[in-house]
N, C-alpha and C positions, 0 to 999 in steps of 0.2 A: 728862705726856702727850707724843707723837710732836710734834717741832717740825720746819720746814723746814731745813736746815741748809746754808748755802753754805763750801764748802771750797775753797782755792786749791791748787796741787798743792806748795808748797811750804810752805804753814801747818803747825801741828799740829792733827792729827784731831781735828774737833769732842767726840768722848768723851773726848778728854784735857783737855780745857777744861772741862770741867765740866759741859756742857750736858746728859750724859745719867744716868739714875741708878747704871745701873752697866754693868758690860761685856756684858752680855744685850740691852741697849738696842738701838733701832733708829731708825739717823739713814735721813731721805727727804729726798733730796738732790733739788731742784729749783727750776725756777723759779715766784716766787710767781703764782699765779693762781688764779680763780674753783675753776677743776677741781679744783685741786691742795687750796684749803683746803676743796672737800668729801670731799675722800678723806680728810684728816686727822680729820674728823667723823665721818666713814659706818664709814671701813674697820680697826674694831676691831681686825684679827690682825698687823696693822700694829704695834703695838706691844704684843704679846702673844707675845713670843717666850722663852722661858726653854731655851735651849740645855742639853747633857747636861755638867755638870761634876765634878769629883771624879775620880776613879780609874776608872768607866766609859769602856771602848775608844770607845764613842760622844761622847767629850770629844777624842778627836783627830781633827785633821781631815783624816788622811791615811788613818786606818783606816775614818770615815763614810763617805770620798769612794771608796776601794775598795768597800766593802761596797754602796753605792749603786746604785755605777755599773759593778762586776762580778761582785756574788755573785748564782749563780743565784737566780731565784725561780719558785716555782709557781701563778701568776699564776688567780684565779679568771675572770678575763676572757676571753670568746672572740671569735674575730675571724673576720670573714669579709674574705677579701681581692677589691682589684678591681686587675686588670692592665689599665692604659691603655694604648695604644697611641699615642705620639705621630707628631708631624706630618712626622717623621723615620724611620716606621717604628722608634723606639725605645721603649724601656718600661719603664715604671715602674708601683712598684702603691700600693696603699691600703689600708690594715686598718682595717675598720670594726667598732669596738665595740661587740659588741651589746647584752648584759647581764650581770652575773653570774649564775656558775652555783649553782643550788640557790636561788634566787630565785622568788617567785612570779611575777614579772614579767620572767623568761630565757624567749626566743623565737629559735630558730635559723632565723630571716627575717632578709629586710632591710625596713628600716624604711621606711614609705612616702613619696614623695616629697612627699603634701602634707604633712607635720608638718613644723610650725610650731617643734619641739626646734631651741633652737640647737647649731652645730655648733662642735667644737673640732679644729683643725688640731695637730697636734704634728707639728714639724719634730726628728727626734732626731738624736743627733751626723751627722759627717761619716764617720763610718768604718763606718756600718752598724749599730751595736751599740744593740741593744734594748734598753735596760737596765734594771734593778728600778724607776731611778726614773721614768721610761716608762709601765709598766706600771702602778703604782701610781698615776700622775696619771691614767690611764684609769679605776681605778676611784674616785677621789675626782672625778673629771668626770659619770662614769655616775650616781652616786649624786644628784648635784645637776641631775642633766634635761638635762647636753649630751650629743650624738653626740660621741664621738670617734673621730676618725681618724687615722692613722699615714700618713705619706707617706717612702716608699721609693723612695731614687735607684735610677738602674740601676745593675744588680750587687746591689743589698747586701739585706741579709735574702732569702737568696732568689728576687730579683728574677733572670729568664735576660736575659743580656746579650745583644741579638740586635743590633746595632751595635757600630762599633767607636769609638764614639763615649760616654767618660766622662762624668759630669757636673766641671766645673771648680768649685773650692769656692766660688764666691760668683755662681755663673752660673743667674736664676733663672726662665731659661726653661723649665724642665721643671716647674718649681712652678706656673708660671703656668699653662702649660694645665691641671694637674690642679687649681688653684682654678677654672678655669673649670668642670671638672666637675663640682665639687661643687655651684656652684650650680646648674646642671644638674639635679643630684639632687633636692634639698634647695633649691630655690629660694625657699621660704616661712621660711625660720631665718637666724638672724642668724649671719653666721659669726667667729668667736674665732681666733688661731692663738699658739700657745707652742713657742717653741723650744728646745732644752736643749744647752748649752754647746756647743759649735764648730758645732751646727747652729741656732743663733742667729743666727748671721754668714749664712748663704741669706736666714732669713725678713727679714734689718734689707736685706739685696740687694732681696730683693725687694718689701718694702714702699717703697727707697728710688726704683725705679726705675717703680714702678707709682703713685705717689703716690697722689691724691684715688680713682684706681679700682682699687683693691686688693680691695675686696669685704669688706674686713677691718674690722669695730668697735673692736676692741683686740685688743692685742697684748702678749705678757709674753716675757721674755727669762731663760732661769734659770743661773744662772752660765755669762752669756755671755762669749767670748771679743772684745777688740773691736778692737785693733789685730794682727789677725793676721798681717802679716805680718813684724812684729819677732817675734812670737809661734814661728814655725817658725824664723826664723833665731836665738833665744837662745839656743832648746834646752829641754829640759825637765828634771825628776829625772831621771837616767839609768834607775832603774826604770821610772816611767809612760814613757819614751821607746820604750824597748825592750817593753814591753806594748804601744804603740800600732801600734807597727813592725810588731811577730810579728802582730800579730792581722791590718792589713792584708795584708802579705804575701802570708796566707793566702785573704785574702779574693780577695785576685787570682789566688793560685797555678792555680786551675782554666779561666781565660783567658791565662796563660803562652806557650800554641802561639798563639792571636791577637793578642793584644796586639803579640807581637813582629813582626809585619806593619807597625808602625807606630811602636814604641819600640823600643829596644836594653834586651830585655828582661832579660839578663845584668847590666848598668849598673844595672837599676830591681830586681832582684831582691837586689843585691849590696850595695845603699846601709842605712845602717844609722841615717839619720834620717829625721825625717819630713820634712822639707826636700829631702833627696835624694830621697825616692818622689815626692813632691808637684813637684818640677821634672822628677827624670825620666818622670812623666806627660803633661806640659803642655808643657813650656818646653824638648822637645830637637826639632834637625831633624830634620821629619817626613823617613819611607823613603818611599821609593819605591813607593805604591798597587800592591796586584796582587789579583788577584782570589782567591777561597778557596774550596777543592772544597768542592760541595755535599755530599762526605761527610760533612766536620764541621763545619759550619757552615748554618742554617739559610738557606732564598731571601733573608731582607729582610737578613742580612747581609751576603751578597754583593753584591745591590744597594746598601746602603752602604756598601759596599767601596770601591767604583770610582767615587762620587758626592761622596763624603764626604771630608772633611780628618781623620776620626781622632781620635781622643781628645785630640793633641798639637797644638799652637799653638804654630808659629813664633814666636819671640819670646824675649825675657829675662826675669830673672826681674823686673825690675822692671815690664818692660809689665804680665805676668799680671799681678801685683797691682792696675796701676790700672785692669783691667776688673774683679776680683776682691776688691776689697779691700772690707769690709761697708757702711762710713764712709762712700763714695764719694759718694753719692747722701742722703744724709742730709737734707740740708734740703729734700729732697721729701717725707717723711713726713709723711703729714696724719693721722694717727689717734693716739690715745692708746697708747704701749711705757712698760713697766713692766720695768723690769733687776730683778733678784734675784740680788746677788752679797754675798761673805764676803772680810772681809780675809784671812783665813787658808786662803783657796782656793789649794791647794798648785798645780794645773793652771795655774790665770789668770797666776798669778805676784802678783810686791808690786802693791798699789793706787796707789801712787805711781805707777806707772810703766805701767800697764797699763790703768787704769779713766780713758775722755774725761772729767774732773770739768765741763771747762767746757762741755760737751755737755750735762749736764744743767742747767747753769748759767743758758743762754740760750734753750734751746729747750725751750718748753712742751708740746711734742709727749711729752717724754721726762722720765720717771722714776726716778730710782735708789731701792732701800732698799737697804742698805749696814750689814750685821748684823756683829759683831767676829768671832763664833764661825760654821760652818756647814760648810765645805768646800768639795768642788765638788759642787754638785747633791746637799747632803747635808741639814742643815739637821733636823740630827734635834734632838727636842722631849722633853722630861720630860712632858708629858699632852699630851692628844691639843687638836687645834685646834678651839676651840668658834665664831670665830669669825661661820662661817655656817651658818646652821639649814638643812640638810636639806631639798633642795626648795625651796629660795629659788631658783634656777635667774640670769636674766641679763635678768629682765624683758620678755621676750620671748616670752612664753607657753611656757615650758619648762616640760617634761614626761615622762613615758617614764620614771621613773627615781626621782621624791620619794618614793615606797615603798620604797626598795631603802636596807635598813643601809648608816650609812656608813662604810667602813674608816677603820683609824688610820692616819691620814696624815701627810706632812711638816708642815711648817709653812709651806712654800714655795710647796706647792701650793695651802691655804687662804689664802694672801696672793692669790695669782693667782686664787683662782674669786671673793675677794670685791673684788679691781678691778675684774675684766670686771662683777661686779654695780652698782657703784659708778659706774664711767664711764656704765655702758647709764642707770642713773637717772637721772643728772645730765642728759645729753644728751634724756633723756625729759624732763625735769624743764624745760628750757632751750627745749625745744620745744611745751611745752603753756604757756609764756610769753609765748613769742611768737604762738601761736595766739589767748591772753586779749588779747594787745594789738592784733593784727591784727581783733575781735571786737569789742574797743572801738571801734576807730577807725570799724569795720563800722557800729556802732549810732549813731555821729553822723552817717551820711550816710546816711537813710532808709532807700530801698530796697534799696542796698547790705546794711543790718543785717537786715534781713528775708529778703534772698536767702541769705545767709548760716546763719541760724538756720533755716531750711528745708531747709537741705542734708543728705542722711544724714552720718550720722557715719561711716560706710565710706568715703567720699570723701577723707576726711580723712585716713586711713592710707594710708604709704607699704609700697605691696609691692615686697619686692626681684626685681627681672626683672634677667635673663639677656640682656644685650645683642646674643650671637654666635647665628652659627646651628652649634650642635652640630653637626649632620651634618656640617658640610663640614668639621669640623677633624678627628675621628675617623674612622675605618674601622671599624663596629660589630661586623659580620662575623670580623672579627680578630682582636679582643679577646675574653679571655677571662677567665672567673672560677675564683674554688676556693673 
């Protein structure tokens, strides 16, 4: 069976000791506690992993980790997007998954605010890019009764950049108001968030800096990146380098005439790492503010033109980091993170050198499973994940969705829908304990035990409310859908 396994960063890895049965095995790297050995109980796919080997290109993990994370797919999922409008007059949006299509249960609405479906947040990379395995954790989410939704910084997928103000990669204010939305929406569902490799490093920002009120039950992390900023200064394959490069490039090429208001846009267009886009973003002195004819450029631009400091941040590159860096804030998280990383993740780099081992070591908060074979955000399987049955949902009265076939999925992703199932129990499990004990002690003190046992049982249930007042942080007027 799955054991806990403590690794020192200059030991040899527990599967070379013996401990596992063979190189498919899966060590869970953490610290021992209550949680931890009921996940070893509960969460079957856990160690139900049988990786592709032999002479199948899905046995390498440089061809999984392309195929994953950039060959097109045609995704049966449809989305309706919501553009928020932030407190900066900036914007970002939101793809809400609705159903599959050709499904008896595909509805092109949106879903009501009182369902009680819990919701899944997917934070995807840092470069905008959507990718196969995105989309596929949407429909292995949909299938099992969560909402899923996609959150899109400004700029990327689409998103109109109407500031001239970027998101900085571990800055996770603009996440924040859009969790506030959600519960907005959705304020009866329990909310989930997964983040997929370099867009790991926002959700661990921002669950570090939000701690006990994140709004978040758990949390999974899928070939997260975790010391980033050795990460942009190592370098990467000079292939995935230069794929990273071209693609942002691009992504920015169509903000070129504004941007350069505020960057030395020749300098950022001309660097050929990610290191060089990523500082000359952030970390050069800002120009000289001027204003931008309303010809091309929207009103709330130009009023964050002349308001705003710019996408760039005076500073070095070491300052950006320590506002920036994911780790930062770390022993704030108060909710159950679940990592899903591969020694043979060509992106992360070696585990030695890249994976916090003593993070998972000390802090209960946090999870490793640490599979030999997988890639980055690849983690392809010989049969499909049986793991969790179809409509098991998150114990939270999920719904919407235990009809609906469930695709052949990674294996990464049936690790992650049955933690979220796993922790939600246990934390059920731990509170209808303390309920029998507070009950006892009720029945020793007469009336006490009687007031008690007269109480509806609706009393009892905690509803998740919405602390802020919506209105005042949004412009409703503004905002707009597609």
């Amino acid at each position: 069976g799955l054991d806990i396994f403590k690794e020192k960063a200059g030991e040899t890895p527990a599967s070379d000791r013996g401990h596992e049965k063979s190189a498919s095995a899966v060590a869970l790297i953490c610290k021992p506690s209550a949680l931890a050995n009921y996940l070893l109980k509960h969460c079957r796919t856990f160690n139900n992993y049988s990786p592709c080997v032999g002479w199948s290109w899905r046995a390498s993990a440089v061809l999984q980790s392309v195929y994953d994370t950039c060959w097109p797919y045609s995704s049966p999922v449809q989305f309706v997007r919501d553009h928020l409008q932030l407190s900066d007059e900036g914007l970002v949006s939101l793809d809400w998954a609705l159903a599959l299509c050709g499904t008896s249960s595909h509805k092109r609405r949106r879903t009501s605010s009182t369902s009680n479906s819990p919701v899944l947040l997917i934070v995807p990379n840092s470069f905008g890019k959507i990718t196969r395995n995105v989309l596929k954790l949407c429909e292995a989410a949909l299938s099992h009764g969560y909402l899923p939704v996609v959150f899109n910084r400004r700029s990327h997928n689409g998103t109109p950049l109407t500031t001239l103000k970027l998101q900085q990669f571990g800055d996770p204010a603009d996440l924040r108001e859009a969790v506030r939305y959600i519960r907005y929406r959705q304020p009866a569902g329990r909310l989930y968030a997964a983040g997929e490799s370099t867009g790991a490093g926002l959700l661990l920002s921002y669950l570090g800096e939000c701690g006990s009120s994140s709004y978040v039950t758990a949390a999974v992390c899928l070939s997260p990146v975790f010391r980033c900023q050795s990460w942009f200064e190592s370098g990467l394959p000079r292939a995935v380098q230069w794929a990273l490069v071209l693609y942002q490039k691009m992504s920015l090429s169509r903000y070129r005439t504004v941007l350069g208001e505020t960057v030395h846009a020749d300098s950022l267009f001309s660097s050929s790492s990610l290191r060089g886009l990523e500082e000359g973003l952030f970390c050069q002195t800002p120009h000289k503010s001027t204003s931008l004819p309303t010809s091309t450029t929207s009103t709330t631009a130009t009023t964050a033109t002349s308001g705003s400091t710019g996408p760039n941040t005076s500073g070095s590159w070491e300052a950006y980091w320590d506002r920036n860096e994911p780790l930062r804030d770390v022993d704030e998280v108060a909710i159950p993170v679940l990592s899903v990383c591969a020694r043979d993740d060509p992106v992360r780099g070696p585990p030695r050198y890249t994976l916090p081992l003593e993070l998972f070591q000390t802090n209960p908060h946090f999870f490793l499973l640490l599979t030999e074979h997988g890639g980055h955000c690849g983690f392809s399987a010989q049969a499909p994940v049986t793991g969790v049955a179809p409509g098991s949902g998150s114990g939270s009265g999920s719904g919407g969705g235990g009809g609906v076939g469930m695709p052949r999925t990674s294996w990464s992703h049936g690790a992650l829908l049955e933690f979220f199932r796993a922790t939600t129990d246990f934390f059920a499990t731990e509170e209808r304990a303390k309920q029998l004990a507070a009950r006892r002690r009720g029945l020793g003190g007469g009336m006490a035990g009687r007031s008690f046992r007269n109480r509806s049982i609706s009393t009892c249930k905690r509803v998740p409310e919405c602390s802020h007042n919506i209105h005042a942080i949004y412009s409703w007027q503004r905002s707009y859908t597609r």
